[in-house]
N, C-alpha and C positions, 0 to 999 in steps of 0.2 A: 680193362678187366671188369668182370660183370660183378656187382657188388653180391654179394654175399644173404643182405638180407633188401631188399627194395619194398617201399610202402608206397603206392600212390593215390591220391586225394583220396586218404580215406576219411570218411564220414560216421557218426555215432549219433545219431537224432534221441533222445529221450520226450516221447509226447514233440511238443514246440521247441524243446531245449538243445540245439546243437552242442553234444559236450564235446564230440571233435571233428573240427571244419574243415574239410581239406587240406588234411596234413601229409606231403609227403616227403620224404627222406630214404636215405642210404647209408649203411651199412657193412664196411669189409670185415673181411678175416683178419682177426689181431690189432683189431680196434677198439678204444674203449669211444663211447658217446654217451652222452650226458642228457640226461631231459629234465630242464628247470621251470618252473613257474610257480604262481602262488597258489594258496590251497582253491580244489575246485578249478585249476584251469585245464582240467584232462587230464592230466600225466598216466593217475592208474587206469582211466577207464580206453586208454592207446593202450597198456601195456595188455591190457585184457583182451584189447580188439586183436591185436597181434598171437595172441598164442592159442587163440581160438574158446577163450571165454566171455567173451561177450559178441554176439552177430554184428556183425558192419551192417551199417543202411548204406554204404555206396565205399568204393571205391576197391583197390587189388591192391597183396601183400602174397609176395614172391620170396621164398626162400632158396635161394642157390638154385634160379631160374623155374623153380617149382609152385605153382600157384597152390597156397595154401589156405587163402581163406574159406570160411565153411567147412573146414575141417574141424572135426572136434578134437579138444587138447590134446588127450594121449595120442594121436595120429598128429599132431603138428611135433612134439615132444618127442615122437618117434623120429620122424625126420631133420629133427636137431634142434630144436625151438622150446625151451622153456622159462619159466620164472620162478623166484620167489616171491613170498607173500609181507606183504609190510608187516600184518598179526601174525607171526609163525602160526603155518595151519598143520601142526604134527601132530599123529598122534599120541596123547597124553598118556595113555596107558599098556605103552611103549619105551623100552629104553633106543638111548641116542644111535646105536645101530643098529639096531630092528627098526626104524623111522630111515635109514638111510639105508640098511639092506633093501626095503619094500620099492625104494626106489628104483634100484639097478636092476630091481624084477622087467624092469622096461624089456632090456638087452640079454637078458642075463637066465639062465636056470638058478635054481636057490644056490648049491655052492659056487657060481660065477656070481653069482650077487653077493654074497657074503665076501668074498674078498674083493672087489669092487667097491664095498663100505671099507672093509679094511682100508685098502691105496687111498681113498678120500678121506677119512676120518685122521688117516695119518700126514696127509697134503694141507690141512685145515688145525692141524696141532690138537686136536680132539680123542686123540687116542686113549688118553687119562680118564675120559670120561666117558666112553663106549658102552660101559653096563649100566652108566645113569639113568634112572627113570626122567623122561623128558618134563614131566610134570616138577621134578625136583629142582629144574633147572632155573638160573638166573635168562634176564629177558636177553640180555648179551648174546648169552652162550643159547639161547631157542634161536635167535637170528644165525649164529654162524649153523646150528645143524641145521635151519632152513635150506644157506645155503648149500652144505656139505650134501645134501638131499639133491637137492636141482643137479649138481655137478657129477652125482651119481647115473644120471640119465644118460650120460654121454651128449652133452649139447655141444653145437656148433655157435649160435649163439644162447647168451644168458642175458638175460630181462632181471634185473635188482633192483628191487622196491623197497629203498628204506633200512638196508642192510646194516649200515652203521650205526642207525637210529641207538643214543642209551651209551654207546661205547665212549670210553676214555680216548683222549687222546692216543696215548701208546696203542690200543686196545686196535683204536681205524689207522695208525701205523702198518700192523699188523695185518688187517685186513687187507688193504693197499698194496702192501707188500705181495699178497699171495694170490691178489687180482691180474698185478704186474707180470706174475711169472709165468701165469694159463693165458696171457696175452701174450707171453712169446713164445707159448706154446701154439698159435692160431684161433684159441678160443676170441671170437666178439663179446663185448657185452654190451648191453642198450642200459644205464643208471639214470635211477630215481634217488637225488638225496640231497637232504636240505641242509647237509654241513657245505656250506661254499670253501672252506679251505679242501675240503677231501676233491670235493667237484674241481674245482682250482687247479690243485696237483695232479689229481690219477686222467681227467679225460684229454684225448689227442681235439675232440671237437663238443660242440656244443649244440641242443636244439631248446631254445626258448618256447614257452607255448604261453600264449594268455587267451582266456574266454574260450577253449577250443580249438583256437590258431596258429600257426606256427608263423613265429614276430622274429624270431632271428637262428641262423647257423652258421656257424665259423667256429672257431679254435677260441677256448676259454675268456683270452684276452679280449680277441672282436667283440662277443657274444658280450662281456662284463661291460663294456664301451657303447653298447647300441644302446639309444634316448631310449627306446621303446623297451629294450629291458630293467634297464634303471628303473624308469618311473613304476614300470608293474611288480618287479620282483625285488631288486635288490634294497630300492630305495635311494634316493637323491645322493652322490656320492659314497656311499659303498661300494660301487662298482671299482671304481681306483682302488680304493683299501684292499678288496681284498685282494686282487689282482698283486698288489705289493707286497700282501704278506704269504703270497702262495708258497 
């Protein structure tokens, strides 16, 4: 089966600075996958190479057999590829569904986009707060309309940067919950997130990166267990913990 999203040794050079080295990986339909490392080892500036905001210096990223790099966003977006933004980038002087209407504008004429925010703001529990000015909002509730935004585009896959960042426990329950359910709906998603119980629990696999390189892939447990993620990310023995308390 031909994966879904395919990325091959792709490269990001800044001036002398590789921030990412030949990373490549795969991606199916109804998969969640994980990207972990510590600050500065890549994570956002892959997730940017992929959806066409920032230029590759070398290598190809294939969406459902479709070569999509050097495409700009809204045309990668179009073709089912987007993200959220770790700072919700909404706009402020906007309520929560004129910020998620503008997005369905992707696919959509304005009353197909209005209800299109309707079905998403209602799949994200956000309905109570659809006339809210975005600017009134808690940081929590800006990341879920971040995402409520992205999923208005109709994506195939979703790129999540830091989504549960701020949330309560219950709160990334919550979240998890409704990640789970658009993955047995077919949706992918590529996560960015530095709760390791959330990572722990919601991903099928894993991709470690440190210095720009990708150091391990396998399924939560391998990935927790590899020497070379230990010593970079988790730290000397967290790797078992939290693996036990997933």
């Amino acid at each position: 089966m031909q994966p879904l999203l395919q990325a091959d040794a792709i490269c990001v050079t800044f001036g002398g600075l590789k921030a990412v080295d030949g990373v490549s990986f795969s991606l199916n339909a109804g998969e969640i996958v994980g990207l972990i490392g510590p600050n500065g080892a890549g994570k956002t500036t892959l997730f940017n190479a992929l959806v066409g905001l920032q230029p590759l210096t070398s290598g190809t990223v294939w969406l459902d057999g479709e070569r999509v790099c050097g495409l700009k966003p809204h045309k990668v977006a179009r073709l089912g590829m987007t993200k959220t933004f770790q700072n919700a980038a909404l706009f402020p002087d906007m309520s929560v569904k004129e910020n998620v209407t503008t997005a369905a504008l992707l696919r959509h004429d304005l009353k197909g986009a209005r209800a299109k925010a309707d079905t998403v703001l209602r799949k994200l529990d956000l309905t109570p707060i659809a006339d809210a000015d975005v600017a009134d909002l808690t940081f929590p509730q800006k990341a879920l309309v971040e995402m409520a935004r992205a999923l208005a585009t109709e994506p195939r896959v979703l790129l999540l940067d830091e989504v549960m960042a701020a949330l309560t426990p219950a709160e990334m329950d919550e979240v998890m919950a409704v990640i789970r359910a658009l993955k047995a709906e077919g949706l992918a998603f590529l996560v960015v997130e530095h709760h390791m119980r959330a990572i722990m629990a919601l991903c099928d696999r894993l991709l470690a990166v440190n210095f720009g390189r990708l150091i391990a892939d396998g399924t939560p447990a391998q990935v927790a267990a590899h020497p070379q993620v230990i010593e970079a990310y988790l730290g000397h023995g967290a790797a078992g913990k939290e693996a036990a308390h997933a």
